[in-house]
C-alpha positions as CSV (number, residue, x, y, z in Angstrom):
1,X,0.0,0.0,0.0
2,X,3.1,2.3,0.5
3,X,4.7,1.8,-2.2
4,X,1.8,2.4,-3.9
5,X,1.2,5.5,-2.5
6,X,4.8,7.1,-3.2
7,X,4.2,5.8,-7.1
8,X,0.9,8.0,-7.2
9,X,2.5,10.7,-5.5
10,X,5.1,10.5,-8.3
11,X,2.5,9.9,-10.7
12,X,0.6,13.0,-9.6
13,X,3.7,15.1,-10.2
14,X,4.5,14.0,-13.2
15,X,1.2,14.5,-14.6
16,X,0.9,17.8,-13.8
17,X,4.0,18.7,-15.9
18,X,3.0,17.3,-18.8
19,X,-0.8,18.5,-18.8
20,X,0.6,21.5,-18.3
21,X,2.2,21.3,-21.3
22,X,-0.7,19.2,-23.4
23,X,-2.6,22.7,-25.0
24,X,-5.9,22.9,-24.2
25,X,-9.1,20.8,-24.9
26,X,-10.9,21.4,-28.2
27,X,-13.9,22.1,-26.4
28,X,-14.8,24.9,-24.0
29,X,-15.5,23.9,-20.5
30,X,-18.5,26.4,-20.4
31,X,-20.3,25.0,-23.6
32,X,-22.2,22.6,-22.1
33,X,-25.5,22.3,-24.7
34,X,-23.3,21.2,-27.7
35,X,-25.3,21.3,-30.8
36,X,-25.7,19.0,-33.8
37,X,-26.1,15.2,-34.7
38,X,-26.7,13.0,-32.1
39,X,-24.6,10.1,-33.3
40,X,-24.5,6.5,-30.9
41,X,-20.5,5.7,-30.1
42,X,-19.4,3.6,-27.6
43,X,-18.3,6.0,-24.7
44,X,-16.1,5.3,-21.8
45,X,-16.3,6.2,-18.0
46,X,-12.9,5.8,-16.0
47,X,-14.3,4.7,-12.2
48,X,-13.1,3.8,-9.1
49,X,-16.0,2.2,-7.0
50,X,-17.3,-1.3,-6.3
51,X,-18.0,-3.1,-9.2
52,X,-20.8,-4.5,-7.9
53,X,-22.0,-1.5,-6.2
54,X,-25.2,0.1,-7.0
55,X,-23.7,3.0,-8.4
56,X,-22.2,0.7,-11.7
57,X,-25.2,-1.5,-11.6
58,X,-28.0,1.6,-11.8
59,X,-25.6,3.4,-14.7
60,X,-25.4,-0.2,-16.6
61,X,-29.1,-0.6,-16.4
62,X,-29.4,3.1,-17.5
63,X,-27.0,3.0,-20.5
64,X,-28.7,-0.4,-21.7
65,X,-32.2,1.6,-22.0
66,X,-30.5,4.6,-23.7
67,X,-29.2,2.0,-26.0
68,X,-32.6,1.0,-27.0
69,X,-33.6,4.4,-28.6
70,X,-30.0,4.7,-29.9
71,X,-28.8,1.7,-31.1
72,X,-24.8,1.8,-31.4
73,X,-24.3,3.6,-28.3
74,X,-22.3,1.7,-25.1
75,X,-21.1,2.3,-22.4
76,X,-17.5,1.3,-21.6
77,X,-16.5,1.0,-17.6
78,X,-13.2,1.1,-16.6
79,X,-13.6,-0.3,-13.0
80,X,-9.7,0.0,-10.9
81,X,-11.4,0.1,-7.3
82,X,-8.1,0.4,-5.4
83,X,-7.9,3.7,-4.8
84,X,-4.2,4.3,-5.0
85,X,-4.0,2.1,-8.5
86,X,-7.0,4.2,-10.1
87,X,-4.8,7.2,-9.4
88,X,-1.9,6.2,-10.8
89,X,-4.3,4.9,-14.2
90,X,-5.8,8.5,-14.3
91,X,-2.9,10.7,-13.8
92,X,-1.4,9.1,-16.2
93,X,-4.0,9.0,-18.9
94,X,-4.9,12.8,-18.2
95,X,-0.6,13.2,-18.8
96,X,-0.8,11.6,-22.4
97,X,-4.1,13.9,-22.8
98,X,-6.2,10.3,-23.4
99,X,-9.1,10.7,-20.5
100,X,-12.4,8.6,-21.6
101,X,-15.5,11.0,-22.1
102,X,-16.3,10.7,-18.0
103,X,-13.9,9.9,-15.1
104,X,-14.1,9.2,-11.2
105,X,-11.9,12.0,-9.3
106,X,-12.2,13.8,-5.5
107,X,-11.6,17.5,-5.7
108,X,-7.8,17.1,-5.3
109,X,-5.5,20.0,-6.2
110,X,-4.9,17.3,-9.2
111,X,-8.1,18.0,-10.3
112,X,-8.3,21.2,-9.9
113,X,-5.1,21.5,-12.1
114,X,-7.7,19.4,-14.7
115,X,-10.0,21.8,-14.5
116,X,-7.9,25.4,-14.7
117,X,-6.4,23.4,-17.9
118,X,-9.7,23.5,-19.5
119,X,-10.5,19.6,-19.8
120,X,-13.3,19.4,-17.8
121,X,-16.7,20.4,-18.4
122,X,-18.2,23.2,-15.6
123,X,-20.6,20.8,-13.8
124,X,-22.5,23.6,-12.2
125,X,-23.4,25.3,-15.7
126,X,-24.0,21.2,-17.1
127,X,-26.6,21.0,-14.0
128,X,-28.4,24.2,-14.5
129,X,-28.6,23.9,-18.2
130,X,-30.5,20.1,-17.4
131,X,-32.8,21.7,-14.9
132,X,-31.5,19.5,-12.3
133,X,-29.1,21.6,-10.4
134,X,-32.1,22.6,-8.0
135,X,-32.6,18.8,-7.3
136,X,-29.1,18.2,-5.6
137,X,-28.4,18.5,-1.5
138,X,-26.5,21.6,-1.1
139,X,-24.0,19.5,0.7
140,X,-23.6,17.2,-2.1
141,X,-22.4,19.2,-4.4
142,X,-20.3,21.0,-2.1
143,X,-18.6,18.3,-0.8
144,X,-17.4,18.3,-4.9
145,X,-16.6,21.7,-4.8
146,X,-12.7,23.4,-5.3
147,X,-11.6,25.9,-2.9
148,X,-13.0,28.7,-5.2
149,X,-16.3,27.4,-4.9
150,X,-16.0,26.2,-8.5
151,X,-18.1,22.6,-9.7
152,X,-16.5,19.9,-11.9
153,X,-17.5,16.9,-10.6
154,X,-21.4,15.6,-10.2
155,X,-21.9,13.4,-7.0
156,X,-23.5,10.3,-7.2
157,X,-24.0,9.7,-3.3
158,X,-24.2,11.1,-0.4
159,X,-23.7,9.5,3.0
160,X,-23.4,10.2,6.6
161,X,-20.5,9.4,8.6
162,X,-21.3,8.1,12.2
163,X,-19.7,6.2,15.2
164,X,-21.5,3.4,15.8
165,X,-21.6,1.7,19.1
166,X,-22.2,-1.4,21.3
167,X,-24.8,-0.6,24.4
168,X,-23.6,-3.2,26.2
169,X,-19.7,-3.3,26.6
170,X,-20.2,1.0,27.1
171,X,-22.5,-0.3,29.9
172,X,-20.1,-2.7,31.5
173,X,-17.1,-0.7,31.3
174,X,-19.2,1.9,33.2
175,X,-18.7,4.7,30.2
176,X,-21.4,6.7,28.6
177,X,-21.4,8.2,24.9
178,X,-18.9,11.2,25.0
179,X,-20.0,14.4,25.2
180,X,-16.7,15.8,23.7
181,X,-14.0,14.2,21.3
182,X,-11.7,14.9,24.3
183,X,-13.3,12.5,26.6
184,X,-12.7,9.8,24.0
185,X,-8.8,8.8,25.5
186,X,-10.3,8.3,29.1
187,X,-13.3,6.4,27.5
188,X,-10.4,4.2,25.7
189,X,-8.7,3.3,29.0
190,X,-12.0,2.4,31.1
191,X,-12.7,0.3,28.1
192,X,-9.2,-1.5,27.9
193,X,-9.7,-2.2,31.9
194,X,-12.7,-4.2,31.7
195,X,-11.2,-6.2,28.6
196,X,-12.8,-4.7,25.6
197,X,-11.1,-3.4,22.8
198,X,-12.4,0.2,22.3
199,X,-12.1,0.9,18.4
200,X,-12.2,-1.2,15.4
201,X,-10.0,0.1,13.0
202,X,-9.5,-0.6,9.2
203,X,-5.8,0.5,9.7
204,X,-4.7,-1.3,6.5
205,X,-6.1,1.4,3.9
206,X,-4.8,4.3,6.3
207,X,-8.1,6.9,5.4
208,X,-9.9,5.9,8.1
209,X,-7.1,6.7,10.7
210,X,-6.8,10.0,8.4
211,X,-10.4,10.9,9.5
212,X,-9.6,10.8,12.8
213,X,-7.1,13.6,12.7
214,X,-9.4,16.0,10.9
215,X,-11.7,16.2,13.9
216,X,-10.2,18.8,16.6
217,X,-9.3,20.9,14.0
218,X,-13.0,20.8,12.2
219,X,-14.4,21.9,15.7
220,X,-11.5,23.4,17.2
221,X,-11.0,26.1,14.0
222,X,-13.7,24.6,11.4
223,X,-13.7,23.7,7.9
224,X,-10.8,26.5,6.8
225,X,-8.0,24.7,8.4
226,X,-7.4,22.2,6.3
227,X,-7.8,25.0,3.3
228,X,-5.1,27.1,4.7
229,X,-2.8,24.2,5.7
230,X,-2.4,22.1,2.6
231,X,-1.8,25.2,1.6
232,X,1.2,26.1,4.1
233,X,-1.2,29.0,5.4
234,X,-1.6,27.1,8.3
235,X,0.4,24.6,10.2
236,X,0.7,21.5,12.3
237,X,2.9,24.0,15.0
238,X,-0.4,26.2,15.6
239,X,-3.1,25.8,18.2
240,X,-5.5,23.9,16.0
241,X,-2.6,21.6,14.8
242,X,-0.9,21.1,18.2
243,X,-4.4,19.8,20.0
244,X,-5.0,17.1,16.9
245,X,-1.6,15.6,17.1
246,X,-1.7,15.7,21.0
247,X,-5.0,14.0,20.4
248,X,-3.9,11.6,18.8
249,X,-1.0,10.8,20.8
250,X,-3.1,10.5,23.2
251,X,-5.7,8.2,21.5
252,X,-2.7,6.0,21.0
253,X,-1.0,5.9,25.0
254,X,-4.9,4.8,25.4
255,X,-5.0,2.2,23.7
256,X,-8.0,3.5,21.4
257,X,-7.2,1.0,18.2
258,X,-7.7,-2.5,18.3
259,X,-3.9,-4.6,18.6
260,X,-1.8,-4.5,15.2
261,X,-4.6,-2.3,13.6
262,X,-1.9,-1.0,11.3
263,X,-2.2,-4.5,9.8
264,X,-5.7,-5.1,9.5
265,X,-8.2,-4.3,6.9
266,X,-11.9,-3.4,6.7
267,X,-13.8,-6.7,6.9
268,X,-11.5,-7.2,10.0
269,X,-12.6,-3.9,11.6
270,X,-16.2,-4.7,10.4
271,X,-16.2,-8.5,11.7
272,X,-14.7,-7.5,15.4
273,X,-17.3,-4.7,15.6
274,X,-20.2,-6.8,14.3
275,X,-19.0,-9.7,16.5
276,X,-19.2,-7.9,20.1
277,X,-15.5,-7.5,20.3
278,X,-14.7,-3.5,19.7
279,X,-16.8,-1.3,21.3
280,X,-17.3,1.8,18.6
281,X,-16.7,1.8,14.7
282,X,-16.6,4.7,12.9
283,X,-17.9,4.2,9.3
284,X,-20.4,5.5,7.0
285,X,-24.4,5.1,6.1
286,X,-22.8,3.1,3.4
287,X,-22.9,-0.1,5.8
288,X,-26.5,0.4,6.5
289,X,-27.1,-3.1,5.0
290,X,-24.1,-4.4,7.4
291,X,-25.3,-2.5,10.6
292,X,-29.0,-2.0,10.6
293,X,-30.9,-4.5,9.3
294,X,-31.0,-8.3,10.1
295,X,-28.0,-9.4,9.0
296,X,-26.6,-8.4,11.9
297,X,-25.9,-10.9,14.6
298,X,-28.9,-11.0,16.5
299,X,-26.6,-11.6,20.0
300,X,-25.6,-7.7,19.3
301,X,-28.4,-6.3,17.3
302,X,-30.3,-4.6,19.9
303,X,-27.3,-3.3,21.5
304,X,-26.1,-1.3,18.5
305,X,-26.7,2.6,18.2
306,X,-24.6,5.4,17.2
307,X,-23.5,9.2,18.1
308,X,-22.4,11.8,15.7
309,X,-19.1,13.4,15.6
310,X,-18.9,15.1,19.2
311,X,-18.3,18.3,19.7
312,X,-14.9,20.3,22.0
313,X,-15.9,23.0,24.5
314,X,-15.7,25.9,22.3
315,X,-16.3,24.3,19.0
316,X,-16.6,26.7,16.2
317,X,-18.7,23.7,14.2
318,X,-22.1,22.7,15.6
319,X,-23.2,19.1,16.7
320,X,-25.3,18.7,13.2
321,X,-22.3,19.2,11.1
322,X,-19.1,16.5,10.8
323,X,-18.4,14.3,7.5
324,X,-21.2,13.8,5.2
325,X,-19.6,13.3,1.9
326,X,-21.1,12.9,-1.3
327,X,-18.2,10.0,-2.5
328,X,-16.0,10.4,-5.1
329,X,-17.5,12.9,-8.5
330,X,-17.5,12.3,-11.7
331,X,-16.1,15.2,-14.4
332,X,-16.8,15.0,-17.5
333,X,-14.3,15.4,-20.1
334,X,-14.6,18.8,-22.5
335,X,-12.4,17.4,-25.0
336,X,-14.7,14.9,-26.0
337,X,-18.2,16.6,-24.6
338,X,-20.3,16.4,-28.1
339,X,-24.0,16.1,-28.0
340,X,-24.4,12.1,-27.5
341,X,-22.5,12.8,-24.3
342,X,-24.5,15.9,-23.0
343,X,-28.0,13.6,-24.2
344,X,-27.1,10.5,-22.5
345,X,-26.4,12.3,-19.5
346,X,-29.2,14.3,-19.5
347,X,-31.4,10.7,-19.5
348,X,-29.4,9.3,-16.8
349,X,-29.2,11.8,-14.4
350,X,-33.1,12.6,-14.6
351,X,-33.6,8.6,-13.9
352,X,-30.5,7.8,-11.8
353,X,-31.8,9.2,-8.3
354,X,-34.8,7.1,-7.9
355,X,-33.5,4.1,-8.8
356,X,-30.6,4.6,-6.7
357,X,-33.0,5.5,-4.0
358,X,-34.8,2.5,-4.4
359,X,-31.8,0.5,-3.1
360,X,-32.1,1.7,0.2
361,X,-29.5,4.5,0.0
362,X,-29.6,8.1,0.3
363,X,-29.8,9.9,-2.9
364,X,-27.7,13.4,-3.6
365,X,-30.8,15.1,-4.3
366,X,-33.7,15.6,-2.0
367,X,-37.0,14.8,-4.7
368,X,-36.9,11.6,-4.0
369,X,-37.3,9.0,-1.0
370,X,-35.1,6.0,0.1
371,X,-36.9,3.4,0.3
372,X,-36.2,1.1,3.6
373,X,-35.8,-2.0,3.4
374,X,-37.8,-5.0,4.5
375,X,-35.4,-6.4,6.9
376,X,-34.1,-2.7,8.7
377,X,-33.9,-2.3,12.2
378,X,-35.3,1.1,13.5
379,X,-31.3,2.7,13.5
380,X,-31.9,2.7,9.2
381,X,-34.1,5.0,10.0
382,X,-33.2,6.8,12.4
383,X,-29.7,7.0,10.2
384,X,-31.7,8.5,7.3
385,X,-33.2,10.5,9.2
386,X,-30.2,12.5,10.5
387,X,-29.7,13.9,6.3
388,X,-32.8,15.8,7.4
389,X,-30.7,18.1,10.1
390,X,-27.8,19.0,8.7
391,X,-25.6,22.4,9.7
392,X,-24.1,24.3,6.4
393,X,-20.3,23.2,7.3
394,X,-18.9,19.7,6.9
395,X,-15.6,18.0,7.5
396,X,-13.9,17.1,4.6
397,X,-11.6,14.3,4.7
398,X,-8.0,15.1,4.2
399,X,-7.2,12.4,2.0
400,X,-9.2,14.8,-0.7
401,X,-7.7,18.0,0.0
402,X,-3.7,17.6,0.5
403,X,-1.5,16.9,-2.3
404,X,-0.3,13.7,-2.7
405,X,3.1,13.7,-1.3
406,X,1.6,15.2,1.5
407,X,-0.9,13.0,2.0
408,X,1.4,9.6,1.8
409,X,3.4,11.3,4.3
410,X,0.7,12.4,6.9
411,X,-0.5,8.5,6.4
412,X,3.0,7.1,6.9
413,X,3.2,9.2,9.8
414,X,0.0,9.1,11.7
415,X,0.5,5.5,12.2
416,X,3.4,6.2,14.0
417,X,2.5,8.4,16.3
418,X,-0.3,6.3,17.2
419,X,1.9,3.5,18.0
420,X,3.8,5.6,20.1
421,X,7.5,5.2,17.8
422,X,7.5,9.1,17.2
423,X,6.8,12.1,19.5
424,X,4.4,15.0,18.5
425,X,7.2,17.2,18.4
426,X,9.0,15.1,15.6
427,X,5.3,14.5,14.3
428,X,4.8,17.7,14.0
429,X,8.2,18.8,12.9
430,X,7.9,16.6,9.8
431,X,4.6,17.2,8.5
432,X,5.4,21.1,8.6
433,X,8.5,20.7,6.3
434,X,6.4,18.0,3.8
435,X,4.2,20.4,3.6
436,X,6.5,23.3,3.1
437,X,8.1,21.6,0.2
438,X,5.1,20.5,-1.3
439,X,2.3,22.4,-1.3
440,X,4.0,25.2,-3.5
441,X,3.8,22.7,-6.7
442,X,0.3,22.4,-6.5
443,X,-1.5,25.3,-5.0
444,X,0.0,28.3,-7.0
């Protein structure tokens, strides 16, 4: 996974050298109602989600009934669903100026480079110009957005982020559901005392321990830190910085993560929370199916619940805002936007959200309903049901926002402060510089 990692940050850099360099699309990325001949092609989208997910499944259902009033037309998915391999296959591809008609991407500063080039398509005009634009959750499309406030990507999710936990092993370590991310370290030791890991932890794909460290800093100075950090506006060595890397530390000398977490992957963080074994798991409303319905082992079904993000004394953020991202967007490409693109689209995004309601999940727009499923337990409910009371700022993850050399590093690094084989100071120390020498090739 490493390695992996420092050949997309390599990847990443490279790429934006030679885009820069490319020339321009033949397209304008503000012409989004392209007229002329509709003619059926085969068309490709570049993706990196589940290939069995309901996202491909909905789009492959959709694309086979365009087909039937345009016979001739396909559509070609690339599936890579490792995240760090799909990177490496985009950057690339954007490099040699060869991106399919759509592609997966986060708002990363590599995108943004994309879009500043001219080779992708404004989303946000695309949206309007459909009459759907009005349709989409405000935070859904702003979890997509660049720092400028700019859209190139259109969201095909949206999800909450929660921390789920067991009744029972709270009740018998004697803890209660914290009041403030800062109680979480003693809550961790109580729980170690009386035998019970506290956190399952899909250490192995290092995001989720990444989410953790956005927290403080969302509360403690709100969604613009990260901004002006990635940026080198900000730093690991100021106030907001020093109390998430002292938190962490301190989540660490507690004990917080299950043993050799750094080793274990998401089924394993899944099976020991679903199993009675960890007390809390942190995931998203993506594992409804896996956490509120039957399928969950009835000897710990009725025990399971789950808290939002807490809040610090003198949080900036309120209780009804932490991560609720829309997953990763897709951008269209300008260079090869004609009008069988911008028609196909048009179809599929009218039809996509109720069908991908239908599955149970929560769609990015708000006119349509999810349905619940047969087999839910009341907490599918009471999960949708939190989209309903949302506050205007979210947490974005970090993975999204840094550049990639910074990223790999702070991943690298996190896990070892957390295991207690480097000191804050050094910590901190070393992310400063990383970012120091990075962030200037990407954020100009």
């Amino acid at each position: 996974m490493k390695n992996l990692i420092r050949a997309a940050a390599v990847a990443a850099a490279t790429a934006l050298a030679l885009t820069a360099c490319g020339g321009g699309s033949s397209t304008d990325p503000s012409n989004v109602s392209p007229t002329g001949e509709i003619k059926p092609r085969e068309i490709s989208w570049l993706l990196s989600r589940p290939a069995d997910g309901a996202v491909i499944n909905i789009m492959k259902k959709l694309a086979d009934d365009y087909a039937k009033d345009h016979p001739g037309f396909e559509l070609n998915l690339i599936t890579t669903p490792d995240r760090p391999s799909y990177i490496q296959k985009l950057e690339t591809l954007a490099a040699a100026n060869k991106l399919p008609e759509l592609f997966d991407t986060d708002a990363t500063p590599f995108a943004q480079q994309l879009a500043k080039q001219g080779k992708m398509v404004d989303a946000e005009k695309l949206l309007k110009t459909l009459d759907v634009y009005d349709d989409y959750r405000p935070g859904a499309l702003d979890y997509q957005r660049f720092d400028d406030g700019s859209l190139y990507m259109i969201p095909f999710q949206f999800e909450l982020e929660f921390i789920w936990y067991n009744k029972a092993l709270l009740e018998k370590a004697g803890v209660a559901v914290p009041k403030s991310l800062d109680d979480i370290p003693a809550m961790c030791t109580a729980l170690r005392e009386a035998g019970i890991t506290p956190i399952a932890i899909d250490g192995q794909d290092q995001w989720p321990l990444e989410r953790y460290i956005a927290y403080q800093p969302f509360r403690e100075a709100g969604p613009d830190f990260v901004t002006k950090l990635k940026k080198g506006e900000a730093k690991f060595s100021d106030p907001a910085g020093q109390k998430t890397v002292n938190w962490m530390a301190e989540l660490g000398k507690a004990k917080c993560f299950q043993e050799g977490f750094s080793a274990q992957g998401y089924s394993d963080a899944q099976n020991q929370f679903t199993s009675g074994q960890a007390a809390m798991y942190n995931i998203g409303t993506w594992e409804l199916s896996s956490l509120a319905t039957d399928k969950l082992d009835p000897a710990v079904r009725d025990d399971i619940d789950f808290f939002t993000l807490p809040t610090t004394a003198g949080s900036v953020t309120a209780a009804n805002e932490f991560v609720s991202p829309s997953g990763i967007g897709m951008a269209v490409n300008s260079k090869t936007y004609d009008p069988l693109v911008s028609d196909f689209l048009k179809f599929a995004l009218e039809k996509y959200p109720a069908e991908y309601a239908a599955t149970g999940a929560l769609s990015p727009t708000t006119d349509v309903e999810t349905a619940v499923p047969a087999n839910a337990t009341p907490l599918y409910r009471k999960a949708l049901d939190q989209a309903k009371d949302l506050g205007s700022k979210q947490a974005m993850p970090w993975d999204t926002q840094l550049d990639p050399t910074t990223n790999g590093r702070l991943q690298q690094e996190l896990v070892l402060l957390v295991q207690g084989n480097i000191t804050p100071e050094q910590f901190t120390s070393t992310m400063d510089n990383t970012i120091a020498q990075n962030a200037p090739k990407f954020f100009k």
